[in-house]
C-alpha positions in Angstrom: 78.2 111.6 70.3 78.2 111.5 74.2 80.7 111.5 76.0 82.5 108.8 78.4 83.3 110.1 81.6 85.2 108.7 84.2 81.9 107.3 85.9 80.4 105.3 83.2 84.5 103.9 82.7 84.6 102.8 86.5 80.7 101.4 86.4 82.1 99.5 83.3 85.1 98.1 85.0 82.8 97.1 87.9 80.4 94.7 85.6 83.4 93.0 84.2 84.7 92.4 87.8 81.2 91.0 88.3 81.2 88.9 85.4 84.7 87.6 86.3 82.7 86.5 89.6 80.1 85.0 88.0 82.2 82.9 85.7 84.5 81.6 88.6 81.1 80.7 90.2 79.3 79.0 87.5 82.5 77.2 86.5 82.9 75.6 90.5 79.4 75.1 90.2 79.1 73.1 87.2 82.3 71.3 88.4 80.2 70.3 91.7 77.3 69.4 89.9 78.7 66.9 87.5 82.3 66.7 88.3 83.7 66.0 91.6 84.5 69.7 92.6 84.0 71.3 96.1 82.8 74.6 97.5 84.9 73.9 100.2 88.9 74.0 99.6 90.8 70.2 99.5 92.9 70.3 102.8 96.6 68.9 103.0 97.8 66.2 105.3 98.3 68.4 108.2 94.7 70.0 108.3 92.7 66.5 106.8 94.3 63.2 107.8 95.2 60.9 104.9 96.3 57.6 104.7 100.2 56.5 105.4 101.8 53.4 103.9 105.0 51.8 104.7 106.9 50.6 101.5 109.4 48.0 101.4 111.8 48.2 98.4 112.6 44.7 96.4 115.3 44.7 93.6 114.0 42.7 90.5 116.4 39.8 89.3 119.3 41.0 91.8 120.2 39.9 95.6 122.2 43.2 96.1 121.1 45.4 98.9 120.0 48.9 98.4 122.3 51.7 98.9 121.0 54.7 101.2 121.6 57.0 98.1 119.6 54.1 95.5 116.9 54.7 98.3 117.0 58.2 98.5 117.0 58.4 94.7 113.9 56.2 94.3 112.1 58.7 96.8 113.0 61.6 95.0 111.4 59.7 92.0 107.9 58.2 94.2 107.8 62.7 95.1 107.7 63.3 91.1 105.0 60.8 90.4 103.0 61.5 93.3 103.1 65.2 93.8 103.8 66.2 90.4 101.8 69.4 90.5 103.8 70.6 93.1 101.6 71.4 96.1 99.5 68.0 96.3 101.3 68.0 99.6 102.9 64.6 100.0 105.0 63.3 102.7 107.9 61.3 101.9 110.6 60.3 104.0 113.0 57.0 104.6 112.4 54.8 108.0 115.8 53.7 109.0 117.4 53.8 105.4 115.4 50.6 104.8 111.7 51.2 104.0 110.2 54.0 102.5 107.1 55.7 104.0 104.1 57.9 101.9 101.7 59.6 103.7 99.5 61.2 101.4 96.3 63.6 101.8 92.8 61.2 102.1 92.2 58.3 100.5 95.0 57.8 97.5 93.2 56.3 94.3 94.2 52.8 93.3 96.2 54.4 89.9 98.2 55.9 92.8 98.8 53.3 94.7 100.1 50.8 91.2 102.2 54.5 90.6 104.0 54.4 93.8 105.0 50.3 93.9 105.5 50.3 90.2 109.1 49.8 89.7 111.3 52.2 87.6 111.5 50.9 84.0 114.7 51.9 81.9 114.5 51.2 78.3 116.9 51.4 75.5 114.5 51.3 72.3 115.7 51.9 68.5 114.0 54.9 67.1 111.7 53.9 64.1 110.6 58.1 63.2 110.1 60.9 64.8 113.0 63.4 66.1 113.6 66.2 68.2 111.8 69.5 68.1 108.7 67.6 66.0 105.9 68.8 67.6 102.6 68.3 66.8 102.0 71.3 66.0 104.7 71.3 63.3 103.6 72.0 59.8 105.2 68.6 58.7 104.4 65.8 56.3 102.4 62.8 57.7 104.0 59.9 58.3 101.7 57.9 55.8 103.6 59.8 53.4 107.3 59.0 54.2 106.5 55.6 55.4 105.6 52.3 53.5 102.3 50.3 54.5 103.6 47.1 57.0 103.7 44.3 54.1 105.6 41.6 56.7 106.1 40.7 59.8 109.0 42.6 61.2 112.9 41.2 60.9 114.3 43.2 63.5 114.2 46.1 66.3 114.6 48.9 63.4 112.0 47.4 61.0 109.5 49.9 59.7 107.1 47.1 59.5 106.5 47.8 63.0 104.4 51.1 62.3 101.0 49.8 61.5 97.7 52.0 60.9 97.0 51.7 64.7 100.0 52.9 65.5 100.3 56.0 63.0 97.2 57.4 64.3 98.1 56.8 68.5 101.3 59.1 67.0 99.3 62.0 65.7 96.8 62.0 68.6 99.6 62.3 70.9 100.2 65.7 72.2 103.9 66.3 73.5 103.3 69.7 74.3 100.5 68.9 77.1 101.5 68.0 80.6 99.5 64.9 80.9 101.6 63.7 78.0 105.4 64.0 79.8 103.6 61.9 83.1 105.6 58.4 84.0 102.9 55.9 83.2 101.7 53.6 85.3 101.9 50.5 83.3 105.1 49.9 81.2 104.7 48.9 77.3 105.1 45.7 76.8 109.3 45.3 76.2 108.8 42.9 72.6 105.8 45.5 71.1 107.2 49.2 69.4 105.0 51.9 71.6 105.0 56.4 70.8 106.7 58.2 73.4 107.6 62.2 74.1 110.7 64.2 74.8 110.3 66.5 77.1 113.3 69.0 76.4 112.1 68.9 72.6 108.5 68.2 73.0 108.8 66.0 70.2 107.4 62.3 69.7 108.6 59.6 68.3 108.1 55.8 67.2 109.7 53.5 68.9 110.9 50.1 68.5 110.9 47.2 71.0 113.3 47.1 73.9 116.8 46.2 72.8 118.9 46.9 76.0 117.7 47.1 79.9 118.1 49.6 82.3 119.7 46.5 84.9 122.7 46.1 82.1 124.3 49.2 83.1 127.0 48.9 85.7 127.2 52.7 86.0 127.4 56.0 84.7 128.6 59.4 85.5 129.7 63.0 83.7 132.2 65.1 82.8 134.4 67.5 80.1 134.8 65.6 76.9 138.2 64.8 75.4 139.9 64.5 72.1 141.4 61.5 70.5 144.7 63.1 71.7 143.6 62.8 75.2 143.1 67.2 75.7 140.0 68.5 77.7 137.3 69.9 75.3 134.6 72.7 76.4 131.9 69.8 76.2 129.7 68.0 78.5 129.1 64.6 78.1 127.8 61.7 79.8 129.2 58.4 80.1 128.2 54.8 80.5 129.4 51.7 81.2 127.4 48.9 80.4 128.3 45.1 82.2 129.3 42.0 79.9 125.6 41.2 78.3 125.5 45.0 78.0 128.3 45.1 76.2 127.6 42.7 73.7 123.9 43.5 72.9 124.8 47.3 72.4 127.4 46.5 70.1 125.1 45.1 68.2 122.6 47.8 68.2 125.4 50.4 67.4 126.1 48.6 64.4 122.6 47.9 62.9 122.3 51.9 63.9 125.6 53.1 62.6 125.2 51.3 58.8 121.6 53.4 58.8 123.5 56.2 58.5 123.3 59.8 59.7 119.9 62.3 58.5 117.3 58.7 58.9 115.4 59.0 61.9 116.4 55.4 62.7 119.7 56.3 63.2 118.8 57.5 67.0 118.1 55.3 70.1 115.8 56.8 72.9 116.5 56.0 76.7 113.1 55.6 78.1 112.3 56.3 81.7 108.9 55.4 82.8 107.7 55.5 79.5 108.8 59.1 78.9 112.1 59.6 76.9 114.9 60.9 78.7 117.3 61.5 75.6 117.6 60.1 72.3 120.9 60.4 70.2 122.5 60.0 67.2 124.6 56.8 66.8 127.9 58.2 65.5 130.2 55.4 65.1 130.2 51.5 66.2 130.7 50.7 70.2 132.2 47.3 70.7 133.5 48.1 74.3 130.2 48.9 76.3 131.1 52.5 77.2 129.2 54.6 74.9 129.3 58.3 75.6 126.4 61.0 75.3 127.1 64.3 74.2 124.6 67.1 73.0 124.2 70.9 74.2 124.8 69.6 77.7 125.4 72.3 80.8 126.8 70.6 83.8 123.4 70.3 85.6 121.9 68.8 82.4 124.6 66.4 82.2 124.7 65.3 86.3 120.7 64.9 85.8 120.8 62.7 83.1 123.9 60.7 84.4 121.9 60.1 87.9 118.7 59.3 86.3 120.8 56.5 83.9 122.7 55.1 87.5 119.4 54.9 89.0 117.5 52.8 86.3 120.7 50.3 86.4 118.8 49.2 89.7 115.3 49.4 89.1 113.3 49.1 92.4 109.7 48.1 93.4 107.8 48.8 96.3 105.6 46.3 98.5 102.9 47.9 100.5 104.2 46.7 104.0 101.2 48.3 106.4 98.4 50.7 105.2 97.2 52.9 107.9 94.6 56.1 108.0 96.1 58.7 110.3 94.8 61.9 111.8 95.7 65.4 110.9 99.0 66.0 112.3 98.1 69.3 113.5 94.5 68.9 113.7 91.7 71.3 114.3 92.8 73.1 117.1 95.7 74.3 115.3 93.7 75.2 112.1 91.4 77.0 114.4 94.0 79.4 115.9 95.6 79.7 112.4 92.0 81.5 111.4 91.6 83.5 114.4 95.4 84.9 114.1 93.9 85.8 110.4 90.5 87.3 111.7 93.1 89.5 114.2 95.0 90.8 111.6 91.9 91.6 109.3 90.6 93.2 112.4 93.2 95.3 112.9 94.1 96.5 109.3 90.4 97.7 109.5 90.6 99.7 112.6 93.9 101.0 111.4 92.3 101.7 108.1 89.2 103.4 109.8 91.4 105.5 112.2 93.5 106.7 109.2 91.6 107.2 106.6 87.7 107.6 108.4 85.3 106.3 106.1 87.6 106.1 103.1 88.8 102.8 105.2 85.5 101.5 104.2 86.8 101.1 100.7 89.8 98.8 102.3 87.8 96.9 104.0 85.4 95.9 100.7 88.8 95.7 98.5 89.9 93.0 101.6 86.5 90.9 101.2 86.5 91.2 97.3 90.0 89.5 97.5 89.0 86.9 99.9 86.3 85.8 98.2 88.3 85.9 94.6 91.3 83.9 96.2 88.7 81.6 98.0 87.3 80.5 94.4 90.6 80.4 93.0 91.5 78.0 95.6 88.6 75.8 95.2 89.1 75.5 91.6 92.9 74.9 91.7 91.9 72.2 94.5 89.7 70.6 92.0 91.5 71.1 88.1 95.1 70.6 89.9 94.5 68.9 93.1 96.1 71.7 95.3 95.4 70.7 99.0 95.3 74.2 101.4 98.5 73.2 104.3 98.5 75.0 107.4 101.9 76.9 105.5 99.5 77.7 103.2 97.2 79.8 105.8 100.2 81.3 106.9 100.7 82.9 103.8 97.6 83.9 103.2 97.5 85.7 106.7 100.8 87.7 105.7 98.9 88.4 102.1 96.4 90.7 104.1 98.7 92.9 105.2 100.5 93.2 101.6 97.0 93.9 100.1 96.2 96.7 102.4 99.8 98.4 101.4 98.5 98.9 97.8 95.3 100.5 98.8 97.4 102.6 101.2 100.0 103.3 98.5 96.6 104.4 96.5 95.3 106.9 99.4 98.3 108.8 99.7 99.2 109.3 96.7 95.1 111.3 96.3 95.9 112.9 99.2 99.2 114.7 98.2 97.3 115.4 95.3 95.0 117.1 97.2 97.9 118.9 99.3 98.4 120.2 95.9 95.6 122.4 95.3 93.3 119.9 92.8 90.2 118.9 93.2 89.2 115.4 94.2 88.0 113.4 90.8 91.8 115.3 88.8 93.4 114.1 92.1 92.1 110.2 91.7 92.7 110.2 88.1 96.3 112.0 89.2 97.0 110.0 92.1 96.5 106.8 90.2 98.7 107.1 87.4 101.4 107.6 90.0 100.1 104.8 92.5 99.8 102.1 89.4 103.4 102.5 89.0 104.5 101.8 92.5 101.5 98.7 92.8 102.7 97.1 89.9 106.3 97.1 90.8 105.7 96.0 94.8 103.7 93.3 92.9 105.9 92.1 90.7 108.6 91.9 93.8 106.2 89.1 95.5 105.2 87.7 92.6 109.7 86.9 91.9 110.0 86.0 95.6 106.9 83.3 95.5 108.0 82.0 92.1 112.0 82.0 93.4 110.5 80.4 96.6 108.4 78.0 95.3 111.0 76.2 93.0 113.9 75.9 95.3 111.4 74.9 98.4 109.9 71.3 99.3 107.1 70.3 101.3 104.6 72.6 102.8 107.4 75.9 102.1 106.4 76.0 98.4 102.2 75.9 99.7 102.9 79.0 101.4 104.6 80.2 98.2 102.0 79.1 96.4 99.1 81.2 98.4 101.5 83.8 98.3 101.8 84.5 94.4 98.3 83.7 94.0 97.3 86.4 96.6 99.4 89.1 94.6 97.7 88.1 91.4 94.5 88.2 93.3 95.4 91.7 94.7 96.2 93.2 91.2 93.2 92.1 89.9 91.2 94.4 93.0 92.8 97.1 92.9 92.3 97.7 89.2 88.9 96.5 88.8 87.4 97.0 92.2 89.7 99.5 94.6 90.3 102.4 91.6 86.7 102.6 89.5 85.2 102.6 93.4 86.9 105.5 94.0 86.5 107.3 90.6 82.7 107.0 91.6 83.2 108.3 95.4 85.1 111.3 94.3 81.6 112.1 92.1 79.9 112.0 95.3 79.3 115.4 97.8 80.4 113.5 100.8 83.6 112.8 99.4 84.2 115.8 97.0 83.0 118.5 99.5 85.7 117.1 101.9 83.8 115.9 104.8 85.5 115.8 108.4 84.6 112.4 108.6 85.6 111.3 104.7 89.5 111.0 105.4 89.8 113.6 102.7 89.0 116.8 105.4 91.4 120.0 104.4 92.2 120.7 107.3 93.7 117.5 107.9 95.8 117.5 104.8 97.5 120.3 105.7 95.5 122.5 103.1 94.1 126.1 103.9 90.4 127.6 103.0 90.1 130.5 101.1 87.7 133.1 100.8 86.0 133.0 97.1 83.3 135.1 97.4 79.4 134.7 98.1 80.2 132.1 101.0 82.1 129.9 99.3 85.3 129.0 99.9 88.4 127.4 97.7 91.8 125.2 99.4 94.6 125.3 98.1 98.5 124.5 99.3 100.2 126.1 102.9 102.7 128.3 101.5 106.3 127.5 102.8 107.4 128.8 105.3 104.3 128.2 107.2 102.9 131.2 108.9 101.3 131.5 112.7 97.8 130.7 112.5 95.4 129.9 115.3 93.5 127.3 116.0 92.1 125.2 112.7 94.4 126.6 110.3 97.7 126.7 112.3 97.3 122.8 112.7 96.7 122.6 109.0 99.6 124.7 108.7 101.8 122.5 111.0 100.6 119.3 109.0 102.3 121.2 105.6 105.5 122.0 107.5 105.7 118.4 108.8 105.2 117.0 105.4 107.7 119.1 103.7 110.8 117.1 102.0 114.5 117.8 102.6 114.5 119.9 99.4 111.4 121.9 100.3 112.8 122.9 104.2 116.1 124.2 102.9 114.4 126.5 100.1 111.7 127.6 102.7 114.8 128.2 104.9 116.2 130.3 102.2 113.7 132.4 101.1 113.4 132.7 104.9 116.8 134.4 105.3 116.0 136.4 102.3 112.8 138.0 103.6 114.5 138.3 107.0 117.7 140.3 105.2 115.5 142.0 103.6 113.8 143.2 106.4 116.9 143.8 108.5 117.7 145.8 105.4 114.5 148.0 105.5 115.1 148.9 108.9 118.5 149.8 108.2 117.4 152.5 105.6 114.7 153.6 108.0 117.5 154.1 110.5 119.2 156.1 108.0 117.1 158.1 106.6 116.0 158.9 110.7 119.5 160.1 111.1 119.5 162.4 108.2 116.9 164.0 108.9 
């Protein structure tokens, strides 16, 4: 059976990298040819233009003016539905704390524009099956099984008659678990028709009932530490609400139809629904008759604030009328993205003189790694622009300009690590396989480092901060991927080759460079191996080798070469002593 050497390994590792390529390729392609995908990257507002609209807020069925914070709330809310990937690169901002204004990247689709005017639709809805944590996934009994075929027309809100065929099968087809399931939807379900809804905390689904009480009946809401009957502060978070006199009334009623249920049926619950996604959906645990029910659960305090703010905010659902619709230029335009690429083709400039000065023609190898992780980040980029509509900002350029320098460092890390291998005496193909096991170590945990400050940047950034996140953690992925499947099998296959394995001055790997001496082996050959410590005079070639060693010794190494140093220097001392002696004597 043959044997697998390190070169047929790294031409191995090679093909895959090329078949990684070829699928990225064929898969933008395909998504060009019959989807609407681009070989070019989507651009954000700043680099592209878009369209700005100015957004007047109306209050439905109330004369009461909007509060700054209502305002600022219902823009935090328009950011979620428009940018809910994260780095679609929205503007969104107040004017005056009366009007709202969107500036969003090209032409916005008109499922967009009905997103951003739709009003915020609060729901109280009795709960007709389903619970938390059923996923569809779950290995669990149909609901044809547990639930009797609709023989009426349904009596009230928790009537199981509401669950018809139609309905059974829109509940299994739903997928909680998928993003495009936990989306606010752009048009409401009707208030008087049952509809199936997800939990996003759970990812469970359930059947709901028609709308009992209205987001505009409570008067307000807030959080805090539960308390006992006897009035002491229990280690609970819960939230509380306090509904206004129609409120009131109408939830007593529901808490009763609920409460007579009983605990372990499904119908039991209520679900708060948000924009057609449910924000919680508890038990009913005894009869409200004064309109201030409270929620408790496994709350933290964050938990609990959210849900409190999102329950105050749908007590005044707002709408938005299109006021002025204008297209706009890019804000910084091409001039800017223009010297944002040349400041990126200096720096790839100079990483390659510095790698060629360095390293000779082992810089070569940084220079290809470079372009194989351009072109692997430029797909990457394309395809995220067209699966996940991520728009490239001019914060986004930035970080791809400081990722060129970070991808250099691991090839660097890579280099020296062969080369003190080489310091060491071994030959060049035990010094890659050598120098790698101890290089992967150090890549890997650099990487990981800007992979946890992208991630930990991206979440608690807005705006065009978390693009340049973004572009930052992809570039790291992008540079792990080179340097094990590009940057390492290249190198196994140069250290097979007589320019690089002979050492040649102008390879980077010269001996004499390193700080490593030849040796006479016999029959004109010659051997290297280490400068011993302390360094001895030499003239001309060797002494500068010898001085490289020296300079590259560690704090350890000078003070046991200083040692042995004073011993051989006692000893001689000592020699001449006994010479002197034995002089005398005679």
């Amino acid at each position: 059976m043959a044997r697998t050497g390190p070169g047929s390994a790294a031409k191995r590792t090679l093909v895959w990298l090329g078949v990684v390529f070829a699928l990225l390729a064929l898969l933008l392609g395909g998504g060009s040819l019959w989807s609407n995908a681009s070989w070019a990257p989507k651009l954000a507002l700043d680099l592209e233009g878009g369209t700005q609209m100015i957004l007047a807020p109306e209050v439905q069925g109330s004369s009461e003016e909007i509060t700054p914070e209502q305002l600022d709330q219902a823009v935090e809310i328009i950011r979620q539905r428009v940018d809910g990937s994260g780095v679609a690169e929205a503007e969104i901002s107040t004017q005056s704390g009366q009007n709202v204004i969107v500036a969003l990247p090209g032409i916005p689709e008109p499922e967009t524009r009905e997103l951003i005017q739709a009003s915020a639709q609060m729901e109280f809805r009795p709960v007709l099956f389903g619970g938390p944590g059923l996923a569809p996934a779950a290995e669990t009994p149909t609901p044809e099984d547990q639930l009797p075929t609709p023989s009426a027309e349904p009596t009230g809100a928790s009537d199981p008659n509401w669950i018809t065929p139609e309905l059974l099968q829109e509940f299994e087809s739903t997928d909680c678990t998928s993003p495009e399931a936990l989306e606010p939807a752009v048009e409401p379900a009707p208030a008087d028709q049952p509809m199936v809804a997800c939990e996003p905390d759970t990812q469970g689904k359930y059947i709901l009932g028609p709308v009992e009480v209205r987001g505009t009946e409570i008067e307000s809401a807030d959080y805090g530490m539960a308390r006992s009957a006897q009035g002491q502060t229990l280690n609970e978070w819960v939230v509380n609400i306090d509904f206004n006199d129609e409120g009131t009334e109408t939830f007593r009623e529901v808490t009763e139809r609920l409460f007579a249920i009983g605990p372990g049926d499904p119908r039991n619950q209520f679900a708060i629904v948000l924009d057609g996604v449910i924000v919680s959906a508890p038990t009913t645990n005894a009869v409200i008759p004064d309109g201030r029910p409270q929620i408790s659960g496994s709350f933290t305090e964050e938990s609990a604030a959210a849900l409190a703010e999102q329950l105050k905010y749908g007590a005044l659902p707002i709408s938005f009328e299109i006021q002025s619709e204008q297209q706009i230029s890019a804000t910084l335009g091409a001039d800017q993205l223009r010297l944002g690429l040349i400041a990126g083709v200096i720096g790839l400039v100079l990483v390659a003189v510095y790698s060629l000065f360095q390293y000779r023609m082992l810089g070569l190898v940084t220079i290809a790694s470079l372009v194989v992780a351009g072109v692997l980040t430029y797909l990457a980029i394309c395809i995220l622009g067209w699966t996940e509509n991520y728009r490239l900002s001019l914060a986004g350029v930035a970080g791809l300009i400081v990722a060129i320098g970070q991808t250099a460092d691991s090839f660097i890390v890579y280099f020296e690590r062969i080369r003190d291998e080489l310091r060491d005496g071994r030959g060049l193909v035990p010094a890659v396989e050598n120098g790698w096991r101890r290089a992967k170590r150090t890549v890997l945990a650099s990487k990981a480092m800007n992979l946890l400050a992208a991630v930990v940047l991206y979440f608690v950034a807005v705006g065009n901060v978390r693009g340049f996140a973004f572009t930052l953690g992809l570039t790291a992925i992008a540079d792990l991927v080179v340097v094990f499947l590009f940057t390492h099998p290249v190198m196994r296959l140069l250290a097979m080759t007589r320019f690089f394995g002979e050492g040649h001055r102008w390879s980077g790997l010269d001996p004499s460079r390193l700080g490593v001496l030849p040796l006479y082996r016999g029959a004109g050959r010659v051997r290297h191996k280490p400068v011993e410590r302390p360094a001895v005079e030499l003239r001309g070639r060797n002494k500068a080798a010898a001085g490289e060693a020296e300079r590259r010794m560690t704090i350890a190494e000078r003070r046991l070469a200083e040692q042995q140093k004073a011993v051989e220097e006692q000893k001689t001392v000592s020699a001449q002593a006994r010479g002197t002696k034995e002089g005398d004597n005679r």
